[in-house]
C-alpha positions in Angstrom: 33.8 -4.0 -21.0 32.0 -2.9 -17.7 33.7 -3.2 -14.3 31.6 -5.9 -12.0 30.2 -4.7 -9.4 33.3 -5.2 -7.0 35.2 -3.0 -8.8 32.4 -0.3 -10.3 33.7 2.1 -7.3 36.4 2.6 -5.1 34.7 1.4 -1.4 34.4 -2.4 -0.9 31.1 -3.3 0.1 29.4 -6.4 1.2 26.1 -7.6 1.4 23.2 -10.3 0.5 21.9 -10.1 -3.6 19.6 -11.9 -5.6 21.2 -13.3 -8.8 18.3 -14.1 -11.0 14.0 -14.7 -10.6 14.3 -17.7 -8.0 14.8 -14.6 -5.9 17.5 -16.3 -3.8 19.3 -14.3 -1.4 23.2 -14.7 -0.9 26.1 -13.4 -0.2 27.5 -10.5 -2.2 30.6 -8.3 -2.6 30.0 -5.0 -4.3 31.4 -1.2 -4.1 29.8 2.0 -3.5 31.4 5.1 -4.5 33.2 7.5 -2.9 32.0 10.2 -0.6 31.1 12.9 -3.1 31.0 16.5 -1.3 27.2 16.5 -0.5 27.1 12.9 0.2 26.4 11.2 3.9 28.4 7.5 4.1 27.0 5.5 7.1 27.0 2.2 8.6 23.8 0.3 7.8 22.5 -1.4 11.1 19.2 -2.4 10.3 17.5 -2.8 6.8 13.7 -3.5 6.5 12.0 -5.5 4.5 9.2 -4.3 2.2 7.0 -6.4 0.5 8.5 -4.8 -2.8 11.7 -6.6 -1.8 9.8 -9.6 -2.6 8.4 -8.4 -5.9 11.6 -7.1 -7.1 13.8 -9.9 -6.5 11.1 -12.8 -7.8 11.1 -9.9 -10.8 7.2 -10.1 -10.1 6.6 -6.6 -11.8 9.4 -7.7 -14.7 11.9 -4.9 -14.2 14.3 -6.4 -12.0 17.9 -6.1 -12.7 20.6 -8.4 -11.4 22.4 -9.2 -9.2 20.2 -6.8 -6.8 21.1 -6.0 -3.5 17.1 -4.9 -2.2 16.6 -2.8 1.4 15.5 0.3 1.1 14.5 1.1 4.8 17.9 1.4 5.7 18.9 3.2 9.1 22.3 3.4 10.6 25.2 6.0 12.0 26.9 8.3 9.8 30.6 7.7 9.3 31.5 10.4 6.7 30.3 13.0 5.3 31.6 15.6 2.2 32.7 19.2 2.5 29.3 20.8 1.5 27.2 19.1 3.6 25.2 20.8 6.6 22.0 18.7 7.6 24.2 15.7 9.5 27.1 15.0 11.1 29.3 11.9 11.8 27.9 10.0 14.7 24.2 10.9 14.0 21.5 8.5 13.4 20.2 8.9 9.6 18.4 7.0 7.5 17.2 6.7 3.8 14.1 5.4 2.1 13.0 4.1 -1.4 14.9 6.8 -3.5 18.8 8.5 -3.7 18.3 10.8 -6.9 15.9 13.0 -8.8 16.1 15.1 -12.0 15.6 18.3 -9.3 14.2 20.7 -12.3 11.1 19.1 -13.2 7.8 20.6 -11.6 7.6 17.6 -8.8 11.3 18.6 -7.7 10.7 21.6 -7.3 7.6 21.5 -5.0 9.4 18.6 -3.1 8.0 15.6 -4.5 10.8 13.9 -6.0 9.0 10.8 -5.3 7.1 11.9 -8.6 9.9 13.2 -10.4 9.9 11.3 -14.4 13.5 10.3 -13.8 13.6 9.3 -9.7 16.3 7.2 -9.1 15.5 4.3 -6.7 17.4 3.3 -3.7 18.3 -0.1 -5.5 17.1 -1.7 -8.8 17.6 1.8 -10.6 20.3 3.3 -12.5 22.5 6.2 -10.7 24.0 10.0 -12.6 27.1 7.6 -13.2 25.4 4.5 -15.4 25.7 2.2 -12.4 23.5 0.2 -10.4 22.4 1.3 -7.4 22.3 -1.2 -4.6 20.4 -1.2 -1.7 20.5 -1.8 2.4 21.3 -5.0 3.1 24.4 -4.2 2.7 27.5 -3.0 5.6 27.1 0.4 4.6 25.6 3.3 2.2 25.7 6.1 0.8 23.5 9.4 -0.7 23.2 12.9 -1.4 22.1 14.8 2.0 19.2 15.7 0.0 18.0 12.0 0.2 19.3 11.4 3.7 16.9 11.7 6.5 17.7 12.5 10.5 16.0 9.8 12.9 15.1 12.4 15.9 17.0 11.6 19.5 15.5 8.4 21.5 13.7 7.1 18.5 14.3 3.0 18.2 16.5 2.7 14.9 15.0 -0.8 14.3 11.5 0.4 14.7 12.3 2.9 12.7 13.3 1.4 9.6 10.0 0.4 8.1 8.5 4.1 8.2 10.7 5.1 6.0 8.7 3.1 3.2 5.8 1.8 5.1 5.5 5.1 6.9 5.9 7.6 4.1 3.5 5.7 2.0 0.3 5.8 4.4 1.1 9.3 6.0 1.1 10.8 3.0 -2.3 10.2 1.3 -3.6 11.0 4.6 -2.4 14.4 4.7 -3.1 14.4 1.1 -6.2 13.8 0.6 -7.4 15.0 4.2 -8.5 12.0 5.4 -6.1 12.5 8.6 -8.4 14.6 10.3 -10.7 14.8 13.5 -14.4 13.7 12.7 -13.6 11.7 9.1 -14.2 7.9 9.5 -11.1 6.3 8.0 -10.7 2.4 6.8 -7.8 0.6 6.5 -7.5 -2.6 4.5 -5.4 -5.0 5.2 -3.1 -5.2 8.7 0.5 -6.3 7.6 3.1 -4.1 7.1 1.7 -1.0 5.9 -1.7 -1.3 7.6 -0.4 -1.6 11.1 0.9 1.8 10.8 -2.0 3.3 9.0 -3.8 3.2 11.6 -1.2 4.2 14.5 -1.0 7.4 11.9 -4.6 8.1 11.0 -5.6 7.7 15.1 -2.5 10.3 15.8 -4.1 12.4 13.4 -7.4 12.3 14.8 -9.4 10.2 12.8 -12.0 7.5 13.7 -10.6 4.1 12.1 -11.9 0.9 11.2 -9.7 -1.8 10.4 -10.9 -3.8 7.5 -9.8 -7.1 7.0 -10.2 -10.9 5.6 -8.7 -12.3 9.1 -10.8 -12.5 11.9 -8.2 -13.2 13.9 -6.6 -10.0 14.1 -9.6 -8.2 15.4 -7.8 -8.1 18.9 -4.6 -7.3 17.9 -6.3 -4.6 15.8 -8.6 -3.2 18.6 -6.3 -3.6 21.8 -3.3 -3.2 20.7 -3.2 -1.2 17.4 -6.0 1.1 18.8 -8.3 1.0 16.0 -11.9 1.4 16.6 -13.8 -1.1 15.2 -13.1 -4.2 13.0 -14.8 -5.0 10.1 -14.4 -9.0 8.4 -14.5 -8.0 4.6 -16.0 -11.6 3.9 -18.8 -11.3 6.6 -21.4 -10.3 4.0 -23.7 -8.8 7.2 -20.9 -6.7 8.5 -20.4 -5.2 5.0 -23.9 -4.5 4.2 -24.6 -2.7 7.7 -21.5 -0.7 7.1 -22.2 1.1 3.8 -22.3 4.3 3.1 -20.1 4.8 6.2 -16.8 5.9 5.4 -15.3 9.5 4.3 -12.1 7.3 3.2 -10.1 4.1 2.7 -6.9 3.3 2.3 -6.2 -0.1 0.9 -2.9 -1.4 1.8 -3.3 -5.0 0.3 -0.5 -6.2 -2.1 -2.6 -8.9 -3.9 -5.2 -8.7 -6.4 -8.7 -8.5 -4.2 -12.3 -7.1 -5.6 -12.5 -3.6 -5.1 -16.7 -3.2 -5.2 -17.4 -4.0 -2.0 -14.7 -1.5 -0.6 -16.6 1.4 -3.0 -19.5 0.2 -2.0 -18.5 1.6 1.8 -17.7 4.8 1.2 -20.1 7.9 1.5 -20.5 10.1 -1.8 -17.4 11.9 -2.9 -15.6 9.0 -0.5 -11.9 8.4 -1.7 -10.4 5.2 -2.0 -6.5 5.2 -1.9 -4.6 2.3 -3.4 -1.0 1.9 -1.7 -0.9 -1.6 -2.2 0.7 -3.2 -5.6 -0.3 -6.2 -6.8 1.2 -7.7 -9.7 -1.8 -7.8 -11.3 -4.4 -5.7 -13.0 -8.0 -5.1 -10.3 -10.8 -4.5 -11.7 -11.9 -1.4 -11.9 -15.9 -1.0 -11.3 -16.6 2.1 -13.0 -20.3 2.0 -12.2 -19.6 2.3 -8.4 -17.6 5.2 -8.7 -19.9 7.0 -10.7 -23.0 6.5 -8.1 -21.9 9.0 -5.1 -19.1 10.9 -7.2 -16.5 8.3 -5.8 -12.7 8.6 -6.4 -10.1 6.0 -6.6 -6.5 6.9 -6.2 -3.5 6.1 -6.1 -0.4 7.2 -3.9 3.4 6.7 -3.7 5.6 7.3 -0.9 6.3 10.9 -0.7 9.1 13.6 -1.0 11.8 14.2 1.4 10.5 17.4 2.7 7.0 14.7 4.0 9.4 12.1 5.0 11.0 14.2 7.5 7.7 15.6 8.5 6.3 12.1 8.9 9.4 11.2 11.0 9.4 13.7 12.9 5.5 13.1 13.7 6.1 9.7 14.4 8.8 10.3 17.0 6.7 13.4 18.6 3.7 10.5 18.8 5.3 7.6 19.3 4.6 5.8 16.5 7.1 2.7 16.0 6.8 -0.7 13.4 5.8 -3.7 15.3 8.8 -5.5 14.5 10.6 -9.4 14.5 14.0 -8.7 14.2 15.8 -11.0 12.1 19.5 -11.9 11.5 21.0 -11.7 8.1 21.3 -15.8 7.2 17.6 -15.7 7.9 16.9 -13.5 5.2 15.4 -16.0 2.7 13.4 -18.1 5.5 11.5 -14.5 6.3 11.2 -13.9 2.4 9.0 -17.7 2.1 7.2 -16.3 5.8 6.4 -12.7 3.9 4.9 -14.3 1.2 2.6 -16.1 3.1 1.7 -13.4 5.5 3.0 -14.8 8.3 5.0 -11.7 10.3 3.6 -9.4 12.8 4.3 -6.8 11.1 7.1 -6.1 9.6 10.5 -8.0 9.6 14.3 -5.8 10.3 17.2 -7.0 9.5 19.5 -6.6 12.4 22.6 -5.7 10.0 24.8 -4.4 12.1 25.5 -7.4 14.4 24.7 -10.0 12.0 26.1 -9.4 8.9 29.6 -9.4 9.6 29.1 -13.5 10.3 27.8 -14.4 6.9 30.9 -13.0 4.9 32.9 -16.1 3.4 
């Protein structure tokens, strides 16, 4: 018979899981193993929360596995650390992302994209080396292979950090990728919530034009004085589509819900790409036709590697580029789940772990 989770490992953890599909957030005693020799412990102090939290603990995309402990923008200060390992040491500020483990012989290993690797371990909802679950950051503490640890630079906010380590990674990348963070290539972003907000604060760092595209008039201030896009577009303003077709090298949709993707193809040039990093829960359709007048591509994109995380970390820091945050304590946790769901945080919520958790333990 299998140990339960408080006694799977040696280290006592504690933190907030959902039990079942209601998606209910509670309190949660657990273990994490022990410090292998190229593992980094630290102490979680603040966890953000993705909009794939929300999927995965409603089991929206059916392969949750409970009781889950979600969070995987988890910053905090390292406490320990095993005999082999060189990147970090106890006291620095660290941080880890959406995955802890990788098969590191396939081809995607080996060019450091373990993001893509057939048997990536996730940061929670997966299944570790060992058979167990792996739990995630909100949680007192964690741990993971230095490979899968990355080092927040000197003077960079932890809090505001948290949510590029998901958010981040998962725009930055498709615009290195596919080159649309560049000077001179006219970039859309769709959608201004979590991931959208820091689209754009990446494509403009990387010298593109950007136009934030949108269903909310409302944020066209926040999008053009504070964000520093360029120019707003209203995606149901039928006028302010038409006169801006043909006009963009490349989108990047951000949008988590199901939304038509025409009009978005019809805005691109010829040979325009059109990155999904959004993940609905249900199939889009997929107008062939419109991708086939102008030699159009539509893509996909996931996160990245470690080797691009760090990069994009390190970017961020050299640029400035924070998450506009509402830090949140940990018995709030289900209040900002309902709030996420209706879209209703500016722009991404943090969970302050490290002085909030400790109060929720029974």
């Amino acid at each position: 018979m299998a140990n339960s989770p408080e006694k799977e490992h040696p280290v006592k953890s504690f933190g907030w899981a959902a039990r079942d599909a209601s998606g209910h957030l509670s309190p949660f005693n657990f273990s994490r193993r022990a410090t292998g020799e190229e593992d980094v412990r630290f102490k979680v102090l603040y966890c953000g929360i993705c909009h794939s939290d929300l999927h995965n603990i409603k089991n929206e995309w059916g392969l949750s596995i409970y009781p889950m402990v979600p969070g995987h923008e988890i910053v905090g200060e390292v406490t320990e650390v095993g005999s082999k390992v060189k990147k970090v040491r106890v006291g620095d500020k660290v941080g880890v992302g959406c995955m802890v483990g990788a098969c590191h012989s396939c081809e995607s290993c080996a060019n450091n994209l373990e993001n893509y690797c057939p048997k990536v371990i996730l940061t929670y909802n997966g299944i570790y080396y060992d058979g167990t679950m792996t739990y995630g950051g909100y949680a007192d503490s964690m741990v993971a292979n230095e490979r899968y640890v990355v080092q927040i630079p000197d003077g960079m906010p932890l809090d505001a950090a948290a949510p590029l380590l998901c958010a981040g990674i998962t725009v930055y990348s498709p615009l290195k990728y596919f080159g649309l963070g560049e000077a001179g290539k006219h970039i859309g972003i769709v959608g201004l919530g979590g991931l959208g907000h820091v689209a754009v604060k990446f494509a403009k760092a990387l010298g593109s034009k950007v136009t934030v595209i949108s269903t909310s008039p409302n944020k066209k201030t926040d999008a053009l004085e504070h964000l520093g896009a360029d120019s707003f577009l209203v995606s149901r303003d039928q006028g302010e589509m038409q006169a801006a077709m043909g006009s963009f090298d490349g989108i990047i949709d951000t949008v988590s819900a199901v939304h038509p993707i025409m009009p978005l193809l019809g805005l691109l040039k010829s040979h325009g790409k059109l990155i999904m990093v959004g993940a609905p829960y249900e199939p889009l359709e997929l107008p062939v036709f419109s991708l086939i007048i102008g030699r159009k591509t539509m893509a996909g994109s996931g996160i990245g590697g470690m080797k691009e995380t760090q990069e994009m970390i390190d970017f961020a820091a050299k640029h400035n580029i924070k998450a506009d945050i509402e830090v949140i304590s940990m018995d709030y946790v289900n209040k900002a789940m309902e709030r996420l769901g209706k879209g209703d945080v500016r722009y991404r919520f943090v969970i302050d772990i490290g002085n909030t958790l400790v109060a929720t333990k029974p």
